[in-house]
VOBA-1610 file (N, C-alpha, C; in pm, whole numbers, padded with zeros to 5 digits, always signed):
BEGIN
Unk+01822-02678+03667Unk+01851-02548+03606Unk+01838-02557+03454Unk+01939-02651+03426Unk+01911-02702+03235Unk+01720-02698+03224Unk+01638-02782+03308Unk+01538-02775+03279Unk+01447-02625+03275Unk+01479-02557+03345Unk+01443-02422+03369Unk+01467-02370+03268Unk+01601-02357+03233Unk+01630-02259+03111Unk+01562-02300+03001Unk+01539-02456+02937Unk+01458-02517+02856Unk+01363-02459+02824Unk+01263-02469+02941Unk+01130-02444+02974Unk+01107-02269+02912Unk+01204-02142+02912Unk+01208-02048+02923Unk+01249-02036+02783Unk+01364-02081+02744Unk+01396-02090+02573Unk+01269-02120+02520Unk+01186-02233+02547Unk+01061-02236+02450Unk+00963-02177+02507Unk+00914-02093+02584Unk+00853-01962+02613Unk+00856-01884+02512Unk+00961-01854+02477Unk+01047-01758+02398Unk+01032-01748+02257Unk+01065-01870+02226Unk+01066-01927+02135Unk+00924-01925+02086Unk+00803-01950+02164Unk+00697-01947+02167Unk+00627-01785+02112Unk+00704-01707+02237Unk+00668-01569+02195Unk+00692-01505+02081Unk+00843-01553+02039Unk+00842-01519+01922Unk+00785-01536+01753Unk+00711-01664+01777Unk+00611-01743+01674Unk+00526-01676+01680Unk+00440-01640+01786Unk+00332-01542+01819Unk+00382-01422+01801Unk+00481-01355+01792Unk+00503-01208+01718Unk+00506-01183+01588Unk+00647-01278+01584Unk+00610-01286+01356Unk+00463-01337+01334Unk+00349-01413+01386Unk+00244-01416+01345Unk+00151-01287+01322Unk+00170-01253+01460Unk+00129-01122+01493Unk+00139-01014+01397Unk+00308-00990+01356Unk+00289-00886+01244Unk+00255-00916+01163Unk+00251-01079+01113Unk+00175-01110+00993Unk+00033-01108+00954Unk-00052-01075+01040Unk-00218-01050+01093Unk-00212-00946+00965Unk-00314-00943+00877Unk-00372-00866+00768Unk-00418-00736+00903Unk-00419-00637+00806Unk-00472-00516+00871Unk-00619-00484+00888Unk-00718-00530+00948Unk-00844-00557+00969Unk-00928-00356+00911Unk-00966-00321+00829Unk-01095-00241+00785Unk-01238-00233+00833Unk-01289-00211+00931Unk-01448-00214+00935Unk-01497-00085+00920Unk-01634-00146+00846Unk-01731-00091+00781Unk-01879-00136+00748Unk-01989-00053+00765Unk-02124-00054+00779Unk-02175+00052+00716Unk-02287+00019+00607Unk-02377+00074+00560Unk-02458-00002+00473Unk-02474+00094+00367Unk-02565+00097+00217Unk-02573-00073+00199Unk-02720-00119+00138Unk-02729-00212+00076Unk-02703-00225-00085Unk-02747-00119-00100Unk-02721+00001-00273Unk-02587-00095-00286Unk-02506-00044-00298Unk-02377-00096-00338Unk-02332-00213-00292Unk-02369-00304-00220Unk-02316-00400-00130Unk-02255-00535-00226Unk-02342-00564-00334Unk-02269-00659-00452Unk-02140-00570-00465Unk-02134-00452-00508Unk-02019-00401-00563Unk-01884-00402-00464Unk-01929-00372-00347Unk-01831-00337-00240Unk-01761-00485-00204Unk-01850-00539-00224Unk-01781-00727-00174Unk-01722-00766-00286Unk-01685-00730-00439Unk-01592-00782-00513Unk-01515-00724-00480Unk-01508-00565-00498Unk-01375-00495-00488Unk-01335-00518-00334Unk-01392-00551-00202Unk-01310-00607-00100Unk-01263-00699-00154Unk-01309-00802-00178Unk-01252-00918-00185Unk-01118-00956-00318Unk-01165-00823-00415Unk-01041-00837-00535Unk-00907-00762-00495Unk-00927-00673-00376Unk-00847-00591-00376Unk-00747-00635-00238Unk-00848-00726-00140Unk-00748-00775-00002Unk-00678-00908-00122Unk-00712-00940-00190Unk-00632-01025-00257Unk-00504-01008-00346Unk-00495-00880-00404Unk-00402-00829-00448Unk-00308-00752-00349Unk-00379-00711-00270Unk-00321-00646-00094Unk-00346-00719+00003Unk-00281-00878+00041Unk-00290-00938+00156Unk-00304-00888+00295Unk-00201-00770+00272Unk-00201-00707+00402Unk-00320-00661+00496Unk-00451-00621+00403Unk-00563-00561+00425Unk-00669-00648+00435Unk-00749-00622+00519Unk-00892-00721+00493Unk-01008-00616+00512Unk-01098-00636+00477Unk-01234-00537+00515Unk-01287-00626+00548Unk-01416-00597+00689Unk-01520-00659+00733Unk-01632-00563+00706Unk-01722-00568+00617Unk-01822-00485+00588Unk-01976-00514+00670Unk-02076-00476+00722Unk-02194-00521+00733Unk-02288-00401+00666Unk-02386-00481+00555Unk-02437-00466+00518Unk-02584-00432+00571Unk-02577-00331+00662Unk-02709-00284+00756Unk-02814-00182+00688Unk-02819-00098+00598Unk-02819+00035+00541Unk-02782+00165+00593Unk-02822+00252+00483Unk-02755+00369+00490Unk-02788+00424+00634Unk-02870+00453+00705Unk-02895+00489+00830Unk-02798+00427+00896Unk-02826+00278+00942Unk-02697+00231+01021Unk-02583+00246+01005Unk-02546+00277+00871Unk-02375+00316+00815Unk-02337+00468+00895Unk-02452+00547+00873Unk-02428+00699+00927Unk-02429+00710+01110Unk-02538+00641+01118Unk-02532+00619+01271Unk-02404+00550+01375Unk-02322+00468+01304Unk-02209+00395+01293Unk-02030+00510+01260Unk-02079+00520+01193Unk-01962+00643+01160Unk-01950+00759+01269Unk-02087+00836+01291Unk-02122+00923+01388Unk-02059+00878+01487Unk-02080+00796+01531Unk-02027+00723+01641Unk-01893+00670+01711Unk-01842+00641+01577Unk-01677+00675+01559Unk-01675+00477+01606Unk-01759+00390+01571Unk-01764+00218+01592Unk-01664+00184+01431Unk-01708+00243+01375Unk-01613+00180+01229Unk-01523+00245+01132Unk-01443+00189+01077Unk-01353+00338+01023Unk-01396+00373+00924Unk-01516+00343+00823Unk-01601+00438+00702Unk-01727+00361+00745Unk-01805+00446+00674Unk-02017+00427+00613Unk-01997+00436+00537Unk-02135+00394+00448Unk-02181+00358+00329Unk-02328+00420+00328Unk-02331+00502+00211Unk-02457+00529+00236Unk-02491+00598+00062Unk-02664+00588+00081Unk-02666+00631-00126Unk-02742+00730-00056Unk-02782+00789+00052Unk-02844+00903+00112Unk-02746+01066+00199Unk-02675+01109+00105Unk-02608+01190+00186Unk-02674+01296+00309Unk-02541+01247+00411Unk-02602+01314+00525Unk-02624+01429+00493Unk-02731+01448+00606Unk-02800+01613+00595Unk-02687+01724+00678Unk-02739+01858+00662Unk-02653+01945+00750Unk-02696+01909+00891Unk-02786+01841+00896Unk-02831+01808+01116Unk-02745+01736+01135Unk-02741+01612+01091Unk-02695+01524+01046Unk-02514+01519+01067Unk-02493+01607+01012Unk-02351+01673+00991Unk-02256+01732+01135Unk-02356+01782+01151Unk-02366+01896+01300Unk-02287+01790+01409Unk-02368+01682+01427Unk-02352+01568+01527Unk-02186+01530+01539Unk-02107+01474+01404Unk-02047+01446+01387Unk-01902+01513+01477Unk-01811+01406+01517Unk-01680+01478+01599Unk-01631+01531+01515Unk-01595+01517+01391Unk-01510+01572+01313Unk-01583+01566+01178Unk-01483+01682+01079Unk-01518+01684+00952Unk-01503+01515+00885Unk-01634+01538+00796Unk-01633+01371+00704Unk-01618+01426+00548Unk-01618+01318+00488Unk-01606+01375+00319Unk-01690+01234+00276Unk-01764+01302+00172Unk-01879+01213+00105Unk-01837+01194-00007Unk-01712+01042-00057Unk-01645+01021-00180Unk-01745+00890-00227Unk-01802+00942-00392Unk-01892+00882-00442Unk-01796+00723-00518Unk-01842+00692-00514Unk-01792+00511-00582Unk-01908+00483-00689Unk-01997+00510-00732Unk-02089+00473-00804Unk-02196+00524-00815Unk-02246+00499-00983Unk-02372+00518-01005Unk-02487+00419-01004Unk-02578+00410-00933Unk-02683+00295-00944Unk-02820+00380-00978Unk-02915+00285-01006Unk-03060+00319-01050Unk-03123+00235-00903Unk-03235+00276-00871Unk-03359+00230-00794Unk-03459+00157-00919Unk-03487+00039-00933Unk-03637+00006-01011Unk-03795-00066-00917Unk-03844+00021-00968Unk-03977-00066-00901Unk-03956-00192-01001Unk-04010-00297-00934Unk-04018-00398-00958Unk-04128-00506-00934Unk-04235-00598-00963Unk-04354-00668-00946Unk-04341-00823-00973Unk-04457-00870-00917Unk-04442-00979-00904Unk-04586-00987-00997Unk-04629-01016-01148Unk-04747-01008-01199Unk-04803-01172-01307Unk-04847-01213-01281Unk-04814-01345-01345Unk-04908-01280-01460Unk-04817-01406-01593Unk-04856-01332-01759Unk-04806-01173-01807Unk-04755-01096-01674Unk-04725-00959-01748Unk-04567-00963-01757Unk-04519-00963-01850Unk-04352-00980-01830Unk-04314-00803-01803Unk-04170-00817-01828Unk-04154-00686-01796Unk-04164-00595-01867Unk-04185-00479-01889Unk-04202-00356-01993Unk-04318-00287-01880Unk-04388-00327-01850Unk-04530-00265-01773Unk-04492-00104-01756Unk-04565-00062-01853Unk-04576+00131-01799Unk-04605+00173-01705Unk-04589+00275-01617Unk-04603+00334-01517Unk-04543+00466-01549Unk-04648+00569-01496Unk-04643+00761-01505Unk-04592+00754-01368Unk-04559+00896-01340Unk-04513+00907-01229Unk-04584+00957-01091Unk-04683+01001-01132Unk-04866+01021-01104Unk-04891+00835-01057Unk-04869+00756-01157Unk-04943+00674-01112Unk-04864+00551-00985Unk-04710+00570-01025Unk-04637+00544-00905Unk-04663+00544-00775Unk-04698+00723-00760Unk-04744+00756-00649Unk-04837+00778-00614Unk-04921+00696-00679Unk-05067+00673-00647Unk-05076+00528-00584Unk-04981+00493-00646Unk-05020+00329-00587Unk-04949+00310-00434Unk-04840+00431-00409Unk-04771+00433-00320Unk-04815+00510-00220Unk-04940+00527-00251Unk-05003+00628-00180Unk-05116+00570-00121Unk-05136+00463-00207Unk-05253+00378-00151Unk-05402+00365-00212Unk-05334+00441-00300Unk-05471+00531-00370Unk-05525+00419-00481Unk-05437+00383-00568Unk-05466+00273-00673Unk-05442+00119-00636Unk-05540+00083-00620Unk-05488-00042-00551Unk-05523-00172-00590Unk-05552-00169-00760Unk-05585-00270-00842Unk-05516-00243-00931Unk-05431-00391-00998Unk-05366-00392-01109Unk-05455-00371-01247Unk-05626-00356-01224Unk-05660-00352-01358Unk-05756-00195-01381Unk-05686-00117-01261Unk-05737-00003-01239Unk-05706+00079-01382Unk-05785+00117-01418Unk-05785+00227-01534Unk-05677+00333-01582Unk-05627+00355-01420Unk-05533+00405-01506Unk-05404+00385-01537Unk-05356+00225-01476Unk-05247+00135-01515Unk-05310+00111-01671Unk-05457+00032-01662Unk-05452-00020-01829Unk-05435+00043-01899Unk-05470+00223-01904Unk-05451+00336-01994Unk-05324+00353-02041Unk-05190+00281-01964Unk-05078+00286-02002Unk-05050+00167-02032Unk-05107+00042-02065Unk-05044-00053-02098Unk-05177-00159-02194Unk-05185-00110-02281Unk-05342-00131-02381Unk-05357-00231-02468Unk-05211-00273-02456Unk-05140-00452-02510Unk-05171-00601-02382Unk-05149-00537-02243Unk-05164-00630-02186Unk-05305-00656-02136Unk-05238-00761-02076Unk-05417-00821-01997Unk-05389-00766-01851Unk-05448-00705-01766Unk-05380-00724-01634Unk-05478-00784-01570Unk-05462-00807-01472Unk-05583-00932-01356Unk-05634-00801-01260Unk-05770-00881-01269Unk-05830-00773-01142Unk-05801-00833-00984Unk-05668-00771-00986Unk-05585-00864-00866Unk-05524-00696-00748Unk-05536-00741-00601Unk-05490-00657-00561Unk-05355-00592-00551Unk-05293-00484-00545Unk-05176-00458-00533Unk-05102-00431-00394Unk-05003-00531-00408Unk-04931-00555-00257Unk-04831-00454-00293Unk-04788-00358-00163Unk-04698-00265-00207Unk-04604-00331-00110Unk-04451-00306-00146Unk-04333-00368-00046Unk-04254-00242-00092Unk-04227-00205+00075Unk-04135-00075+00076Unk-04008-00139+00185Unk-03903-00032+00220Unk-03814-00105+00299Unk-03864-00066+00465Unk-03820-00159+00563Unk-03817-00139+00700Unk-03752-00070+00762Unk-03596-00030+00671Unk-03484-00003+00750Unk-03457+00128+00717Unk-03375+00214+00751Unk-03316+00338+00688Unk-03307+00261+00636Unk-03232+00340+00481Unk-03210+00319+00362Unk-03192+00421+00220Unk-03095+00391+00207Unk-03037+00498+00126Unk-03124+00512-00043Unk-03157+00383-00057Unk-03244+00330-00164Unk-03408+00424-00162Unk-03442+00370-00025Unk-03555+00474+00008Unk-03554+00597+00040Unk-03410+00670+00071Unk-03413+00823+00021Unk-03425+00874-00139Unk-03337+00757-00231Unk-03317+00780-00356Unk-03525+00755-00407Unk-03579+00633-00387Unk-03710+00656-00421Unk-03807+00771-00357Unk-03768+00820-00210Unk-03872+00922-00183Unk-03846+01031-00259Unk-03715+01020-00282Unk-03695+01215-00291Unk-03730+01193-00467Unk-03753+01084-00549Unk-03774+01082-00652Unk-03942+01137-00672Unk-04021+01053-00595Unk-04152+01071-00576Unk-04214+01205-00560Unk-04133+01264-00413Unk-04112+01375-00360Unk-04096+01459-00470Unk-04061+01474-00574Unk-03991+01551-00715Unk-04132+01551-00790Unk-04144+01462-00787Unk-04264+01429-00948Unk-04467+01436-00876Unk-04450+01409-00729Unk-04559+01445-00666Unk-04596+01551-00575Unk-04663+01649-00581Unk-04737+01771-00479Unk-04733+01634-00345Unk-04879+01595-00412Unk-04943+01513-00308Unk-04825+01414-00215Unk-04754+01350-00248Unk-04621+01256-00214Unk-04549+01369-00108Unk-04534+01487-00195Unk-04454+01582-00102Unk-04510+01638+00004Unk-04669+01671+00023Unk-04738+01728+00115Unk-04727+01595+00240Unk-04798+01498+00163Unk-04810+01389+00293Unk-04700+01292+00307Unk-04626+01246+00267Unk-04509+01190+00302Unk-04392+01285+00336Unk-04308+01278+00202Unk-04170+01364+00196Unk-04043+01267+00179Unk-03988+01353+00165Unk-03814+01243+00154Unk-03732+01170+00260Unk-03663+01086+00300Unk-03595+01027+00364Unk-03528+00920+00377Unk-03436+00851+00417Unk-03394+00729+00408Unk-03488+00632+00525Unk-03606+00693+00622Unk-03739+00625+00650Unk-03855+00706+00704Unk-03976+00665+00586Unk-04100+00767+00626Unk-04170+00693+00675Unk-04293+00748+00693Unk-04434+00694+00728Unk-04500+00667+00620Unk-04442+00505+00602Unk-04540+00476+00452Unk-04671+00459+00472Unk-04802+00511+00411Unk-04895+00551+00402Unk-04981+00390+00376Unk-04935+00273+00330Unk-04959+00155+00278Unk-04811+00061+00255Unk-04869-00060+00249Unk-04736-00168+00200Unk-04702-00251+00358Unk-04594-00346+00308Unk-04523-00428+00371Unk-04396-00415+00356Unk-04322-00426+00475Unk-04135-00355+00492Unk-04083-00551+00514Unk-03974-00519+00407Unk-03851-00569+00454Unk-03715-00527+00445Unk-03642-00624+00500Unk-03515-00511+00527Unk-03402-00561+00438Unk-03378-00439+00342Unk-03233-00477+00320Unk-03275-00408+00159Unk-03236-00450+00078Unk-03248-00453-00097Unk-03331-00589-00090Unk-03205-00675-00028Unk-03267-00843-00019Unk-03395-00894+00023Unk-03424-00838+00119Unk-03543-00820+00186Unk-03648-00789+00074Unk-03658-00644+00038Unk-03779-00621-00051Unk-03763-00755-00176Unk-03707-00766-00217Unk-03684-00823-00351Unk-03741-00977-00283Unk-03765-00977-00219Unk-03828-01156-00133Unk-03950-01131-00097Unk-03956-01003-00068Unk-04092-01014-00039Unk-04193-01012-00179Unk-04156-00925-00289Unk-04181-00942-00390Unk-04206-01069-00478Unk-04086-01129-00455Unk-04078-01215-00517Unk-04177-01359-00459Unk-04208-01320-00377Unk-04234-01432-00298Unk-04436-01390-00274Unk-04457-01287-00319Unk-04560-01208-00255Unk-04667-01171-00495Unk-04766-01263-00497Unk-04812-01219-00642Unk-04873-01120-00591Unk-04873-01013-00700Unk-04913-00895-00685Unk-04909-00760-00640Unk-04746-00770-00634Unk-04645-00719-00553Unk-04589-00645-00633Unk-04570-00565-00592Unk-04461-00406-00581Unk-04380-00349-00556Unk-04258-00370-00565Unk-04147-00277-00464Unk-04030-00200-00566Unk-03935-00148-00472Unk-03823-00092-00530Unk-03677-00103-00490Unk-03597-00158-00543Unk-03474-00217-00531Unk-03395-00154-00636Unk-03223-00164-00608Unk-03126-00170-00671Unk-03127-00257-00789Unk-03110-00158-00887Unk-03088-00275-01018Unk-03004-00342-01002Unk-02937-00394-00921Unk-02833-00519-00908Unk-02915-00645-00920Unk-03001-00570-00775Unk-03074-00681-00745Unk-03221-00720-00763Unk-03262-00644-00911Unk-03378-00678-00962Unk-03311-00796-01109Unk-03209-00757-01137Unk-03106-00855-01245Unk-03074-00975-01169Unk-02997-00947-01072Unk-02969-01109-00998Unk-03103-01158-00977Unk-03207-01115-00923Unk-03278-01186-00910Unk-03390-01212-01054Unk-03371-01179-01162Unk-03464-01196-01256Unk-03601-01150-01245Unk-03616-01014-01182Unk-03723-00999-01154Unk-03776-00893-01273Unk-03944-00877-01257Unk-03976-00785-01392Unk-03967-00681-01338Unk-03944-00565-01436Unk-03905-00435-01372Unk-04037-00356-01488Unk-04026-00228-01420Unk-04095-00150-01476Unk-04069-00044-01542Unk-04136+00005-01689Unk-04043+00079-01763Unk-04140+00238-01720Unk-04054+00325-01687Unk-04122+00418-01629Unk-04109+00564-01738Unk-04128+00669-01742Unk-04207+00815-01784Unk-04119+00867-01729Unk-04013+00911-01776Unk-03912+00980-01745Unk-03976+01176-01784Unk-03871+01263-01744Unk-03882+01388-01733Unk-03910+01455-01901Unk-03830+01376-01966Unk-03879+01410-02120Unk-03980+01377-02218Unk-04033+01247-02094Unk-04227+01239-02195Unk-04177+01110-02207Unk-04034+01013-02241Unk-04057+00909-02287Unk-04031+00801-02168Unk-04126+00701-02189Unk-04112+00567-02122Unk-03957+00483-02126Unk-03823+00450-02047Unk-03766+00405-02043Unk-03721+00316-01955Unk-03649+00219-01983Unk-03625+00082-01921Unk-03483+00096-01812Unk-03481+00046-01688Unk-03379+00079-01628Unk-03247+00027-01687Unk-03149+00060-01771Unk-03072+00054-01811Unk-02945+00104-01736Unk-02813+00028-01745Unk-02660+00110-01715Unk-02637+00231-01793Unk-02717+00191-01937Unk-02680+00312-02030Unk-02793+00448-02017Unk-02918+00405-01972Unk-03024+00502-01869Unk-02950+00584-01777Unk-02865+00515-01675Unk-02848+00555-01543Unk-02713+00643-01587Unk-02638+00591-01673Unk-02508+00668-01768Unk-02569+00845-01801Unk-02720+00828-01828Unk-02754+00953-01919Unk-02792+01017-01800Unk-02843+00950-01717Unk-02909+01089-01605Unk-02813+01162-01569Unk-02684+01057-01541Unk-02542+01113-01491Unk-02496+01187-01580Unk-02483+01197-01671Unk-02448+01286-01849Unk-02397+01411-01779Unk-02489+01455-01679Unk-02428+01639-01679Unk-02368+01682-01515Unk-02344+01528-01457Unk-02341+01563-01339Unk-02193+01632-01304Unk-02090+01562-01386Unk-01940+01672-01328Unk-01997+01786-01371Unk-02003+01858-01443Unk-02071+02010-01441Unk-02112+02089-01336Unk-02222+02008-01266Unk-02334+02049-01138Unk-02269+02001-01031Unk-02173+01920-01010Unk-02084+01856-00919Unk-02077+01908-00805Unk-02171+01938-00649Unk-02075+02006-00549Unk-01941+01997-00513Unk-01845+02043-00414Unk-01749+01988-00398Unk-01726+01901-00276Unk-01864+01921-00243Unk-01885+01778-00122Unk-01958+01692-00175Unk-01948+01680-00288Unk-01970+01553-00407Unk-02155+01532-00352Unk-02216+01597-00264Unk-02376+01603-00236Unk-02480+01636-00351Unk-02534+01551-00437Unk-02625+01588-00550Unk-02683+01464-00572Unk-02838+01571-00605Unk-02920+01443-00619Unk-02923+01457-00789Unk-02974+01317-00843Unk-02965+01302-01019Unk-03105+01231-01063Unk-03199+01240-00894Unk-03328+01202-00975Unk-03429+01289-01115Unk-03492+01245-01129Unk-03580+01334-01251Unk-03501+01400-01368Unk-03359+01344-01417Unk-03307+01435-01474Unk-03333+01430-01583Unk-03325+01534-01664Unk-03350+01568-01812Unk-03254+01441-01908Unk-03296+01504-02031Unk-03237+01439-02142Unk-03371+01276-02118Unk-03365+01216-02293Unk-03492+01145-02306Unk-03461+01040-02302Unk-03348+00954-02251Unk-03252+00835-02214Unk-03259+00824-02079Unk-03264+00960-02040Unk-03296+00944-01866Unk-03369+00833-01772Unk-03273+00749-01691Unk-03340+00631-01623Unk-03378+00750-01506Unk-03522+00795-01468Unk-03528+00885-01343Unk-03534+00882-01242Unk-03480+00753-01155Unk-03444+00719-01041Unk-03348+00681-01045Unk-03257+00770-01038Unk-03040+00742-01024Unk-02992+00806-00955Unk-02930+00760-00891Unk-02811+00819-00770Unk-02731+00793-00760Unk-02598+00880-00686Unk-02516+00802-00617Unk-02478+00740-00478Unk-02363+00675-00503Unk-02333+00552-00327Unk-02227+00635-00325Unk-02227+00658-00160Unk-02086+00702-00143Unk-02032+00611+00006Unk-01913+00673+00017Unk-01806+00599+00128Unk-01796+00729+00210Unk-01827+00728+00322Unk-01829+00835+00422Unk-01665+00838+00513Unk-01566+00870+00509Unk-01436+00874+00609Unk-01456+00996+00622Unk-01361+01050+00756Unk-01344+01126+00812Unk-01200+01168+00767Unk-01208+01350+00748Unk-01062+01397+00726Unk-00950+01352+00806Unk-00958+01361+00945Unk-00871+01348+01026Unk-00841+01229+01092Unk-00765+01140+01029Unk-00801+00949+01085Unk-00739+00949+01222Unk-00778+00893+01263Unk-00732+00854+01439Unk-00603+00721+01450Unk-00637+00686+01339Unk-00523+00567+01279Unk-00444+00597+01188Unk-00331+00600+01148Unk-00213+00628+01082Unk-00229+00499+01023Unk-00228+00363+01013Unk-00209+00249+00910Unk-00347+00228+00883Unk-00482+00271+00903Unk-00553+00201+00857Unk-00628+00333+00779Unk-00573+00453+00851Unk-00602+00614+00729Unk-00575+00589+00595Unk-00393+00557+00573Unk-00350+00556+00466Unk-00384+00379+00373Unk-00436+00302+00474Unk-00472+00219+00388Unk-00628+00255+00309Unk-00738+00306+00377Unk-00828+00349+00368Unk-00780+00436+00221Unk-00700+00573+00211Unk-00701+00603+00121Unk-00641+00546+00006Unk-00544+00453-00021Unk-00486+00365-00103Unk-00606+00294-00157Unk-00700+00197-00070Unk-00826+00190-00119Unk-00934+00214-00219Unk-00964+00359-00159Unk-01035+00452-00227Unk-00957+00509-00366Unk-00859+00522-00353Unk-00781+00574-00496Unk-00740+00436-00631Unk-00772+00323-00542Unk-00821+00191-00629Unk-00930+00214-00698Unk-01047+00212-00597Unk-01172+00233-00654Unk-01236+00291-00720Unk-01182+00443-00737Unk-01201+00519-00844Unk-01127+00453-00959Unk-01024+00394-00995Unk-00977+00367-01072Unk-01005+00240-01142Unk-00941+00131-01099Unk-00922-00010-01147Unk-01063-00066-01086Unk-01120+00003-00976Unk-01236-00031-00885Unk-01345+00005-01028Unk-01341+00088-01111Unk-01500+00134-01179Unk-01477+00004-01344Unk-01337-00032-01325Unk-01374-00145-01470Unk-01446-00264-01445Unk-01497-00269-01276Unk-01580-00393-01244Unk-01703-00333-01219Unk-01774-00210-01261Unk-01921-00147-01187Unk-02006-00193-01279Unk-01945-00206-01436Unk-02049-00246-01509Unk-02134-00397-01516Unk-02034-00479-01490Unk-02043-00612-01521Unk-02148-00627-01363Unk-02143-00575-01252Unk-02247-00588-01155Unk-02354-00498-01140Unk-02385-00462-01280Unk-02499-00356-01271Unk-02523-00206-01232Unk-02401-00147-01193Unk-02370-00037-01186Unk-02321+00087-01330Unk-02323+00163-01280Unk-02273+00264-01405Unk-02136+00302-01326Unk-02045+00353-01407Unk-01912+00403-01350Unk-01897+00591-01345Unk-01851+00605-01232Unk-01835+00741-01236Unk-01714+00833-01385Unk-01812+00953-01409Unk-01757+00990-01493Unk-01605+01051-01474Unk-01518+01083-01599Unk-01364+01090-01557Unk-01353+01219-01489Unk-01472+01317-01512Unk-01444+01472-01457Unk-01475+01440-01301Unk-01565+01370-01224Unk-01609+01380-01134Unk-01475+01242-01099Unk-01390+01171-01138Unk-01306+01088-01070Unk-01153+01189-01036Unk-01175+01279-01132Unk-01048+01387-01092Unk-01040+01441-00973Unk-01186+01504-00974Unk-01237+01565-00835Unk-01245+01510-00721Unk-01251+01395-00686Unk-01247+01308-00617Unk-01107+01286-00556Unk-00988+01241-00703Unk-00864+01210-00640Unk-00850+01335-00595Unk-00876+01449-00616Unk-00816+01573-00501Unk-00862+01572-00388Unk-00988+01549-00364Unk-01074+01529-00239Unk-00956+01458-00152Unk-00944+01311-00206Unk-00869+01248-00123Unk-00713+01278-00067Unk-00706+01341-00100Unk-00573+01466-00040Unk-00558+01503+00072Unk-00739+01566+00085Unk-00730+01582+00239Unk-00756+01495+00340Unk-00770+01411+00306Unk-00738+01259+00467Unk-00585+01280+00506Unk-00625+01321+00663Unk-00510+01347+00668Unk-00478+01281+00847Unk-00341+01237+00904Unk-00306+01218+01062Unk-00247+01313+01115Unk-00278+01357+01213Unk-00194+01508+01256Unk-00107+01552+01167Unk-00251+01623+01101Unk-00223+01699+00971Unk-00133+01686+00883Unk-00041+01535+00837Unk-00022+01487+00706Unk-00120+01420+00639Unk-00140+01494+00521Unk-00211+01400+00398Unk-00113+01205+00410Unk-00217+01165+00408Unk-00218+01012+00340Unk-00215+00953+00225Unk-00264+01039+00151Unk-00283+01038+00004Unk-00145+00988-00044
//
């Protein structure tokens, strides 16, 4: 009997090690999308489950398509995406979502050109000419017409576009789409078209390897990851006539007038924008949740989160190549986040 009861005390005893463990389990976050932001999103996970043990995020970094397709679906508790969903798009969805922006990033074409460092001009005509298939020599006439200092090689041009949805490749089509008839007649915008020419890889990471790895190469990536990787970028013909370099302080100016124009489903595009500082491929990343969380501890952690990130979250956007959202459009935002709500209490 003594042995019985033994045996049952450390059962017990057992169970109870495994409960205080149990409540001690961090509160698990998942999430899928955008490659766009993905440097950014993995400090602030990782700075912020550290200051909040309690919390962990598991992110995968699939793109913006898979983030939306994922959310739709109701598999993760936010997306990521630099392509806001469409109204079809929208339709699908079980419930209302809210599109809260976290950042400003730039898209840069980027090359792989031996002897040409970076500065290389490019019109926006001639972008989408090469993306079109149309120009397909680096010493074609009307690259040298814009660049009358360099030498270029009579070398072919490898174009590298992405494979995957991609929020990056909505931000470059709908840029193209803007500045080309022709781009707009036969392609069009999306996070994935029917590229007309080129080679796909997947990710940000992806293009930027194939590039890098590929002379004579072409593509377009996140300025994160044309900086991490040291790659040459291209200084492009912005909306006001002048040639500029993808800059934080570029991508700062396109943004210049955006609380103004601000929807209140934070949905706006900031390609082609005016002013002569203008980097003209800038957008924003956003975090896709749903108003109505199905979870009570991982709603209100979700919004605790997000009300970081606007905040203490934008004094780390610069140092990884991002621009920080402006203070009018972070106001708007903390109200947004008001409405996350669990049978109908705000979380906030």
């Amino acid at each position: 009997m003594k042995k019985i009861c033994g045996i049952v005390a450390g059962i017990l005893a057992t169970l109870s090690v495994v409960s205080i463990a149990s409540a001690a389990d961090p509160l698990s976050i998942n999430g899928a999308g955008a490659t766009f932001p993905y440097p950014l999103y993995s400090k602030w996970f990782y700075e912020y489950s550290n200051a909040n043990p309690g919390v962990r995020f598991n992110y995968q970094s699939i793109g913006s398509g898979g983030g939306i397709r994922q959310i739709t679906a109701g598999t993760v508790n936010f997306g990521a995406t630099d392509a806001p969903m469409t109204e079809e798009g929208m339709k699908k969805l079980p419930g209302s979502i809210l599109h809260i922006p976290t950042a400003l990033g730039a898209v840069v074409p980027v090359y792989n050109l031996g002897g040409v460092a970076s500065g290389l001009n490019l019109t926006p005509d001639v972008l989408a000419g090469i993306y079109l298939g149309k120009i397909t020599r680096w010493n074609d006439p009307r690259i040298a017409e814009l660049n009358k200092t360099m030498t270029l090689p009579n070398a072919d041009i490898v174009v590298a576009h992405r494979s995957d949805g991609s929020g990056t490749t909505d931000i470059f089509t709908n840029y193209l789409t803007t500045v080309s008839t022709e781009w707009r007649a036969k392609v069009g915008r999306g996070p994935s078209v029917n590229w007309p020419v080129g080679i796909g890889g997947k990710g940000n990471e992806g293009v930027a390897g194939v590039v890098k790895q590929t002379p004579g190469a072409i593509g377009y990536v996140e300025l994160a990851y044309a900086r991490q990787n040291r790659m040459s970028v291209v200084s492009l013909r912005n909306k006001a006539g002048h040639f500029v370099a993808p800059t934080l302080e570029a991508t700062s100016a396109a943004a210049a007038g955006v609380a103004k124009s601000m929807p209140e489903d934070f949905r706006v595009s900031l390609v082609d924008a005016p002013g002569k500082e203008s980097w003209p491929i800038s957008g924003l990343t956003w975090i896709l949740v749903y108003k109505d969380q199905k979870d009570e501890a991982r709603g209100k952690a979700m919004v605790q989160f997000l009300k970081w990130a606007i905040r203490d979250g934008q004094k780390m956007v610069a140092a990884l190549d991002y621009a920080p959202l402006p203070k009018a459009v972070v106001e708007k935002v903390d109200k947004a986040l008001k409405q996350i709500s669990f049978r109908g209490k705000s979380l906030y």
